[in-house]
C-alpha positions in Angstrom: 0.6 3.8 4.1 4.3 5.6 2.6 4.3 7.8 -0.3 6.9 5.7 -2.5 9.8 8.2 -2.6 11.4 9.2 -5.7 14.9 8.1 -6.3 17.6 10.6 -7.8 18.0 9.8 -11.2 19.8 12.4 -13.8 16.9 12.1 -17.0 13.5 11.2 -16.8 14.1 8.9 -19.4 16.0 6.9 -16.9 13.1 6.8 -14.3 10.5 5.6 -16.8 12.4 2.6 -17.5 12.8 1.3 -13.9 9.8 3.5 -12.2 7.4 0.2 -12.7 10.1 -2.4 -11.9 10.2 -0.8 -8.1 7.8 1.5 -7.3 9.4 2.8 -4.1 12.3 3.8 -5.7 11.6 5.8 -8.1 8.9 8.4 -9.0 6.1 8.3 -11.5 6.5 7.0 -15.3 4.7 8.4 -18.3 6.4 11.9 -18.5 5.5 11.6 -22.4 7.3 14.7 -24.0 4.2 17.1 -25.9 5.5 18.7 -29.0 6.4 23.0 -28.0 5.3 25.8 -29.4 2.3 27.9 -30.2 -0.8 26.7 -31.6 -0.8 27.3 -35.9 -2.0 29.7 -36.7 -5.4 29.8 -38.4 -5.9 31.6 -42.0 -8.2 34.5 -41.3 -9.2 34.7 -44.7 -7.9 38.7 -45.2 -5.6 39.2 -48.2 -1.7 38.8 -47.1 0.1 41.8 -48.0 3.8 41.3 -48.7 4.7 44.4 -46.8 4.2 43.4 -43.4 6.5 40.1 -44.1 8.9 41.8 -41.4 6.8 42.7 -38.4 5.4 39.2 -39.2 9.1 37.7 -38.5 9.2 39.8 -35.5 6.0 38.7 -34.1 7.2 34.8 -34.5 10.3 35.6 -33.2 8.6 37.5 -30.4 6.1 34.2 -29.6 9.6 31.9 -29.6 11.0 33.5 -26.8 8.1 33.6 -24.5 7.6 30.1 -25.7 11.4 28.8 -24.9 11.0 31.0 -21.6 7.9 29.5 -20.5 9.4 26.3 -21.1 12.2 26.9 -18.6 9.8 28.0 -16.0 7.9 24.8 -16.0 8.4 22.5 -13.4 10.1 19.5 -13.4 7.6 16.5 -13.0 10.0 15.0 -10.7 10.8 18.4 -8.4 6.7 18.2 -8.2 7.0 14.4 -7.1 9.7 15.2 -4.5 7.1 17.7 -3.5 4.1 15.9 -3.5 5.8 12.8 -1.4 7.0 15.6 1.2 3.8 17.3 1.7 2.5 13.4 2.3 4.8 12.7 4.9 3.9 16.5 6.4 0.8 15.5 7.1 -0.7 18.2 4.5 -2.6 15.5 2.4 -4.6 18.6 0.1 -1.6 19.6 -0.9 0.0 16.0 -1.8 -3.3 15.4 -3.8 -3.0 18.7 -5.7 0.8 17.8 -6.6 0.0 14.4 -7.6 -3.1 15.2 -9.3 -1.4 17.7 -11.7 1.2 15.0 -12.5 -1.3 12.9 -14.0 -2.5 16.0 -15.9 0.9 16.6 -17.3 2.5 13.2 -16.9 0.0 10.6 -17.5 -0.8 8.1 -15.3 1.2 5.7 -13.4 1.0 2.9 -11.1 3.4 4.0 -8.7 2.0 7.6 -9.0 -1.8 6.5 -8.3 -0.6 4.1 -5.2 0.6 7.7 -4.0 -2.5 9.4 -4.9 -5.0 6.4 -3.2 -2.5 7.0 -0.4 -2.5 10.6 0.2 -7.4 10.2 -0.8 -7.3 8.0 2.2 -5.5 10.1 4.8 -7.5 13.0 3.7 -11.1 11.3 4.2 -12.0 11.0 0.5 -12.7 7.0 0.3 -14.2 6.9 -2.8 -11.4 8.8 -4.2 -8.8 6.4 -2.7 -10.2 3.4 -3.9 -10.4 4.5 -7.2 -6.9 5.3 -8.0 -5.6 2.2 -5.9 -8.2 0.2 -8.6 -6.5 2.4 -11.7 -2.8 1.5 -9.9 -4.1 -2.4 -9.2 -5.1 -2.3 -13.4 -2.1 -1.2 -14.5 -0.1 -3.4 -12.4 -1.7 -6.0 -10.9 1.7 -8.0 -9.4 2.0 -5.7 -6.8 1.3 -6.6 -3.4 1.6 -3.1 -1.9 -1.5 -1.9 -4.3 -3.5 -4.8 -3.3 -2.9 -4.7 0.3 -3.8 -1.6 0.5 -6.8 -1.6 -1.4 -8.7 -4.7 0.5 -6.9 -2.8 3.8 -9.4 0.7 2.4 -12.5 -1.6 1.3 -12.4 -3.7 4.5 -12.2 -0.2 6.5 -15.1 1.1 4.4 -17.5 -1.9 5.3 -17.2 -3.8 1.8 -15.8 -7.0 1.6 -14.7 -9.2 -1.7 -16.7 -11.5 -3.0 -14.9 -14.4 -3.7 -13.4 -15.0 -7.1 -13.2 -18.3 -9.9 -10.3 -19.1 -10.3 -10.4 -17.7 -14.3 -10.7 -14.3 -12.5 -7.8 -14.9 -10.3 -5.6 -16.2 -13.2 -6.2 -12.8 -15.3 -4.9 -10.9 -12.1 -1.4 -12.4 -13.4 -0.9 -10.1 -16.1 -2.4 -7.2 -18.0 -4.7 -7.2 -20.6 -1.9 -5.7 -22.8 0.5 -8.9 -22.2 -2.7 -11.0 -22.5 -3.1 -10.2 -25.5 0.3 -10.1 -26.8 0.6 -14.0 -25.5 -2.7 -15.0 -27.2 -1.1 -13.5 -30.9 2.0 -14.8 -30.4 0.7 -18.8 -29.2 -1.4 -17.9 -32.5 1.1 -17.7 -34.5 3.4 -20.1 -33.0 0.2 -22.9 -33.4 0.1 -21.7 -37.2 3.7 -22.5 -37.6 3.7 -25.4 -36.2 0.6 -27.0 -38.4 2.4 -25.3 -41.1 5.9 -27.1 -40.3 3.6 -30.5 -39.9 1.8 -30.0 -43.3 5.5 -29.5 -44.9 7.6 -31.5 -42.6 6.2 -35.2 -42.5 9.2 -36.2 -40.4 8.6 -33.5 -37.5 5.2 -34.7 -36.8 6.0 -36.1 -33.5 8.3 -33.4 -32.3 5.4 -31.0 -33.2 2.7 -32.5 -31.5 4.3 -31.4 -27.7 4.2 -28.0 -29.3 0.9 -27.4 -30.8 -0.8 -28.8 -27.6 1.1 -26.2 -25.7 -0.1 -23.4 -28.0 -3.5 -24.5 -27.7 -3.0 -24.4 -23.9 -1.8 -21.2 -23.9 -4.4 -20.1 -26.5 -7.3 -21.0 -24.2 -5.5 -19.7 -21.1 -4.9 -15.8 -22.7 -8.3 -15.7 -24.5 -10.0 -16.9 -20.5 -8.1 -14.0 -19.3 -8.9 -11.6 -22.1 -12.5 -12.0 -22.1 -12.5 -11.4 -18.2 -10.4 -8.2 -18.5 -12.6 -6.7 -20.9 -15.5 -7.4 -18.6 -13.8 -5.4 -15.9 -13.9 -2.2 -18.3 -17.2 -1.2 -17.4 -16.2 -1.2 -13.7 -16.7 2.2 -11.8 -16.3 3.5 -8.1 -18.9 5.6 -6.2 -17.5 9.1 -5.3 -19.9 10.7 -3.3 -21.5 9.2 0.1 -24.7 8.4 -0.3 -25.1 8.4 -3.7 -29.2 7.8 -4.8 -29.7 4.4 -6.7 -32.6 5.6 -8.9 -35.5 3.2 -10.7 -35.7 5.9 -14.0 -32.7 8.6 -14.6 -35.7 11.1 -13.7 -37.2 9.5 -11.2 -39.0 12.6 -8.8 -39.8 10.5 -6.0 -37.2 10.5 -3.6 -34.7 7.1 -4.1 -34.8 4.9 -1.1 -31.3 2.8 -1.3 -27.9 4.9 -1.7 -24.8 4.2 -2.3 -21.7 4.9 0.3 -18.9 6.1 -1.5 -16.3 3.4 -2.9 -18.8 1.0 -4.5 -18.1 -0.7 -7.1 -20.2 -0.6 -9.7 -20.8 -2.1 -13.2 -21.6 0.6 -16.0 -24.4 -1.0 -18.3 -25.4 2.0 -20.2 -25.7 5.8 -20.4 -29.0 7.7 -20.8 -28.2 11.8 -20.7 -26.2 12.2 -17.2 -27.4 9.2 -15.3 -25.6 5.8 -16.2 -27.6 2.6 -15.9 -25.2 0.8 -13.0 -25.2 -3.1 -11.2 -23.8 -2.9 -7.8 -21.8 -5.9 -6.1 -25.0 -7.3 -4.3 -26.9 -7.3 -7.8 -28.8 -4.6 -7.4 -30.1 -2.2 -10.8 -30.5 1.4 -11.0 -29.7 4.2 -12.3 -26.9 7.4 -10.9 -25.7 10.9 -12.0 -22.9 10.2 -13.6 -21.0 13.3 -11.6 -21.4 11.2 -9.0 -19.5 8.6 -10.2 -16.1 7.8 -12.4 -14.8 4.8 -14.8 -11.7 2.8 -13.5 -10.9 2.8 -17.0 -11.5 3.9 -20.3 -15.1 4.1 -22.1 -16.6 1.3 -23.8 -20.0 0.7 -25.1 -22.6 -1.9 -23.3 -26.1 -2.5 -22.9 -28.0 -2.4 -19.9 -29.3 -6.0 -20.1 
């Protein structure tokens, strides 16, 4: 398992359009650009007197420069790449995470950058860590056979092994559940164009017909794939080695079955810090939530 190497680009700009296209040439994407500047200032309330207008402009033009000088200070996202990739291949795998963990504080995430990070979890030890970010990397681009190489390669060396898969859930892998969704609007709206061309348009009838039954194709196909995305939002990985499986979130007896780290779990509801889970086997219980972390974003359920 490589650290995908950044490639020398000139602007960041230029590297988030390609970084997804090849991961292994170019560093991670998402360096979203935050608006500068000091936080506004909030009225205290006192009454403003018009003499101190001048030490006022000071002040602000005081905060200005140590803003802009800060600014110049800051590192660049892709010097802390560079970095990150080199302390990889060093062998000092803390030090990678660190790097590569502050890029997705400052960058956002990626998948190229959380193939890295999954990398760099794995070579330190941390399991549950690694197979988290190579499921966050695998969501965001699901095409890529590196990701999910290495991520059966991780669970196969932790003791879990897939289950197998319908076909439905093996179709959805194709895309994301952005493009999913953008190819279930648009057959929508190319199906109510076409009935609306048939309604209007006598004499296009039969050309239409090829067409509407290929919307409706593609209709069924998306919405399949949409409904088993969504289910895979609850998903969540074990962090910590034998994590309890509680009965009640305040269970005091001692819990019996545990968790290794790197389980995959399905988040049914929350109840204080313990979420309600399902493991892979189909066992219920309940877990700190510390001890645990989403794949992805929140969303409501209930534990059935």
């Amino acid at each position: 398992m490589e650290a995908r190497s950044s490639g020398n680009v000139e602007e960041i700009g230029e590297m988030m359009k390609h970084c997804l296209k090849n991961c292994r040439a170019t560093g991670p994407v998402a360096f979203h650009e935050t608006a500068g500047g000091p936080p506004a200032l909030q009225n205290s309330g006192e009454k403003y007197v018009s003499a101190t207008a001048p030490t006022q402009y000071l002040w602000a033009l005081f905060l200005s420069i140590i803003v802009s000088t800060t600014s110049l200070f800051a590192a660049n996202p892709e010097d802390v790449f560079n970095q990150a990739n080199t302390a990889f291949v060093s062998g000092k795998y803390a030090d990678a995470i660190r790097d590569y963990e502050s890029l997705t504080t400052q960058s956002g995430y990626s998948a190229a950058l959380l193939y890295n990070l999954g990398n760099a979890y794995y070579r330190n030890g941390q399991i549950g860590h690694a197979i988290l970010n190579y499921e966050r990397a695998f969501w965001l681009d699901p095409n890529d056979a590196d990701i999910r190489a290495n991520l059966q390669f991780v669970r196969r060396a932790a003791g879990f092994f897939e289950a197998d898969r319908s076909w439905w859930q093996t179709l959805s892998d194709f895309l994301r559940l952005d493009s999913w969704t953008w190819l279930f609007v648009i057959s929508l709206a190319l199906l109510c164009a076409a009935f609306i061309l048939r309604m209007t348009k006598p004499t296009m009838r039969a050309g239409l017909r090829s067409l509407i039954w290929a919307c409706l194709l593609l209709l069924g196909v998306s919405a399949t794939s949409i409904v088993t995305r969504m289910s895979e939002l609850n998903r969540a990985v074990v962090l910590v080695s034998e994590t309890p499986l509680r009965i009640a979130p305040l269970d005091p007896l001692p819990a019996s079955p545990t968790l290794p780290a790197g389980a995959i779990l399905e988040i049914q509801k929350q109840q204080g810090l313990f979420f309600c889970v399902r493991t892979e086997d189909g066992r219920s219980g309940w877990v700190l939530m510390k001890q645990v972390e989403r794949v992805v974003s929140p969303i409501s359920a209930t534990c059935q």
